[in-house]
Each structure stands twice: as C-alpha cells, then as structure tokens.
DRENDO-1510 file (C-alpha; in Angstrom, 1 decimal, always signed):
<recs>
REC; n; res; u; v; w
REC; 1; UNK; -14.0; -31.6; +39.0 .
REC; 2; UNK; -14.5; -30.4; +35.7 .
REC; 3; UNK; -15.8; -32.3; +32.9 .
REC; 4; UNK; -14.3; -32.3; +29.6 .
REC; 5; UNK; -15.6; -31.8; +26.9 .
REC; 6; UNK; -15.2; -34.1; +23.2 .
REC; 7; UNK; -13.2; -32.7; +20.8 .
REC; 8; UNK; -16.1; -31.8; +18.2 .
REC; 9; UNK; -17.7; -30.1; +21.0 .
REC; 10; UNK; -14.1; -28.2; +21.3 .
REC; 11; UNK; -13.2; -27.5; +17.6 .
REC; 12; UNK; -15.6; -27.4; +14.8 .
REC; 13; UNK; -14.8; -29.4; +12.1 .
REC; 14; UNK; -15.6; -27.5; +9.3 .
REC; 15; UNK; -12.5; -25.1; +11.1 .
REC; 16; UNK; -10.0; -27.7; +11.2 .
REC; 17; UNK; -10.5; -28.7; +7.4 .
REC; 18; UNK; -9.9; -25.2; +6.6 .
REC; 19; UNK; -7.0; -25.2; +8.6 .
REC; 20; UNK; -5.7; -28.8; +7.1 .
REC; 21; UNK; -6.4; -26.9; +3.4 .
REC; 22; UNK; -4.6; -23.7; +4.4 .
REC; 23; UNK; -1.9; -26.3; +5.6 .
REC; 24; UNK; -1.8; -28.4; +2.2 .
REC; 25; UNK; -1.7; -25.0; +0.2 .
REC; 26; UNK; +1.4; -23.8; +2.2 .
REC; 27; UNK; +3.4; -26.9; +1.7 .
REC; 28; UNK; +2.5; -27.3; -2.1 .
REC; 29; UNK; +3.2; -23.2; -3.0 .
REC; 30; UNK; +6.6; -24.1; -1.3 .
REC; 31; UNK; +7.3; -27.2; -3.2 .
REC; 32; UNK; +6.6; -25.5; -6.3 .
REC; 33; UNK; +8.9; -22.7; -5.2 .
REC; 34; UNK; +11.8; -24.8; -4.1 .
REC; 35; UNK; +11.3; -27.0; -7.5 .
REC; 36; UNK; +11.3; -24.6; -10.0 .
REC; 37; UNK; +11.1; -21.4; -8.4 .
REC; 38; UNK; +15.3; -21.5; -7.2 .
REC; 39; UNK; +16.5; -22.9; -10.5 .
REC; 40; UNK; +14.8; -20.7; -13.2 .
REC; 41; UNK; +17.0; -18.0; -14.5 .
REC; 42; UNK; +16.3; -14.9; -13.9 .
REC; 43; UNK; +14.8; -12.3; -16.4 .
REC; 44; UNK; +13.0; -10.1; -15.2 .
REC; 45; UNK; +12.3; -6.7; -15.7 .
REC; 46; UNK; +14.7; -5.6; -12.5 .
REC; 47; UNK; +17.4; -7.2; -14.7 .
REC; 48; UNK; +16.8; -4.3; -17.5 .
REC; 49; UNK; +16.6; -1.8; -14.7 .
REC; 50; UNK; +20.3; -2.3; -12.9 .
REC; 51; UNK; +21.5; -2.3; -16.8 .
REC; 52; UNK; +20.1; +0.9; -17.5 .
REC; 53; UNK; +21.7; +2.3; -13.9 .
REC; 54; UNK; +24.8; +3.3; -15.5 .
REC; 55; UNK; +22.6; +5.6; -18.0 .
REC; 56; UNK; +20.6; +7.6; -15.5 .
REC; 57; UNK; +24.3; +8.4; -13.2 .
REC; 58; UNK; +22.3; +8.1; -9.9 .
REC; 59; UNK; +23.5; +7.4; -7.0 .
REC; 60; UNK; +22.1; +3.5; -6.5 .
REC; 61; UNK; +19.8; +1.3; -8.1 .
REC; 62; UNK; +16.8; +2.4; -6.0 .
REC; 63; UNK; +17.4; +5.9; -6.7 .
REC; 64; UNK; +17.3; +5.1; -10.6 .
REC; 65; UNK; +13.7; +3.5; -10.3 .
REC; 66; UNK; +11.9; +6.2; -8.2 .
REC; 67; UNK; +13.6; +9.0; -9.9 .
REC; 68; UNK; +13.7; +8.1; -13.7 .
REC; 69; UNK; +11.2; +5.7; -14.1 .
REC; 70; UNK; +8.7; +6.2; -11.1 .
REC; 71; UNK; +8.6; +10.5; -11.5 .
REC; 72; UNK; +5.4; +10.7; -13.2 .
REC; 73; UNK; +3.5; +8.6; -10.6 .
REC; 74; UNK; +5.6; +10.4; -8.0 .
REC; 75; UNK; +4.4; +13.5; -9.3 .
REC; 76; UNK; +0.6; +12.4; -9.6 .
REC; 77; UNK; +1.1; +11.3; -5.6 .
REC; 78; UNK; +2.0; +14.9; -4.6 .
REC; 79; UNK; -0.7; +16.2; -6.9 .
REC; 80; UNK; -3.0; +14.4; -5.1 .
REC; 81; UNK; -1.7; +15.6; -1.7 .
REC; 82; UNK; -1.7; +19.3; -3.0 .
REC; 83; UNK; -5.5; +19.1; -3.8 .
REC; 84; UNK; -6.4; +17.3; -0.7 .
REC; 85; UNK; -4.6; +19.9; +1.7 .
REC; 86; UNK; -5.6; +22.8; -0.3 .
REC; 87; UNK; -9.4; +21.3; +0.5 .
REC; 88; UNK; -8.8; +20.9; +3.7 .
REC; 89; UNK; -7.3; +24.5; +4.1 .
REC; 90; UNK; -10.8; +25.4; +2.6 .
REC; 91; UNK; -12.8; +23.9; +4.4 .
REC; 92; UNK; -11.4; +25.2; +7.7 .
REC; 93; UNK; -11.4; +28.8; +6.1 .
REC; 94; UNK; -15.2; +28.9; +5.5 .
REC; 95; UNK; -15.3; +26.5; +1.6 .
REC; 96; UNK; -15.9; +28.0; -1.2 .
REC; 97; UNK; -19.3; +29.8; -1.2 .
REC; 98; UNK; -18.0; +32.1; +1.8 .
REC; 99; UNK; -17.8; +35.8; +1.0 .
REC; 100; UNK; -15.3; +38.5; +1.9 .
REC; 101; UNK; -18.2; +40.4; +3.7 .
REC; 102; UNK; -19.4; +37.3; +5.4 .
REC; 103; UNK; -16.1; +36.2; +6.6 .
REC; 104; UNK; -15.4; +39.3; +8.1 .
REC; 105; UNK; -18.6; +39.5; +10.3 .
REC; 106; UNK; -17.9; +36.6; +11.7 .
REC; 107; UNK; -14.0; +37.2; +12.5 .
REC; 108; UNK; -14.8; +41.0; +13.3 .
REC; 109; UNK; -16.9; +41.7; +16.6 .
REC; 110; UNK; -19.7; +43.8; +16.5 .
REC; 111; UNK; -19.6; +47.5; +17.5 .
</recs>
C-alpha cells in the first residue's frame, strides 16, 4: 500500500496563491471587458482606415493598410533581408578581405 501524502507536501503553497491570483486577474480583466469594454463606441484609428479605403482603390481593406500605409516599413523589412543574404552570400564566398589571387588558389588545383 501506498501512503499518501498531505496536500502541502503535494502542492506548494506559495504555487497555488499564484495560481488563485492568476485566477482573480482573469475574471476581473473579463469583468472590466464585458462592462465597459462591449458598450464603448468605437473610435479607433481602424475606423479612419476603412474610410480612407475608398481613396487608395485597392482591392480590400487589408490590402489598403499594408500597401499605402505599411510600404515604408515593408520596404525597411526587405532591406533588412537584402543585407543579411547578401552577408551571408559573403561569408560563404570567402568575406570581404579575400582576394581574386587568393580565391583562385584555393578553387584552382595545383599543377
């Protein structure tokens, strides 16, 4: 037979208070939310956006955001993946201190 342990012995207390605080904050953010959260109007900045949607004469909504108002971060993003492939093409090439006469001793064989 086995012998069973208490319950301190099984849980630690100090993990069911945090579970009984993770617990009060989930019911209090969703009391807040179905309070006031439902009822507020809405007026946000994704209200400006579908306004706007007929001035950009894309496709959808979505297309309006990433397209008109996203394209410089958009841009920076492909920038960034440029540079890091070109790097990477370097660095399996032989980097940047490699010469033409050195790269081609090691890819020519010797006579």
């Amino acid at each position: 037979m086995s012998r069973r342990l208490p319950l301190r012995k099984r849980f630690r207390v100090h993990t069911l208070l945090l579970i009984a605080l993770c617990g009060w904050l989930l019911m209090l953010h969703l009391t807040l939310l179905l309070n006031h959260g439902l009822d507020a109007p809405s007026n946000g900045v994704g209200d400006l956006y579908l306004a706007r949607n007929s001035e950009t004469a894309s496709a959808n909504a979505v297309t309006t955001v990433v397209v008109s108002y996203r394209g410089f971060d958009t841009l920076g993003e492909v920038t960034v993946l440029f540079l890091a492939a070109t790097g990477v093409g370097m660095l399996f090439a032989g980097g940047l201190g490699a010469t033409p006469a050195s790269r081609d001793r090691h890819n020519h064989p010797m006579k």
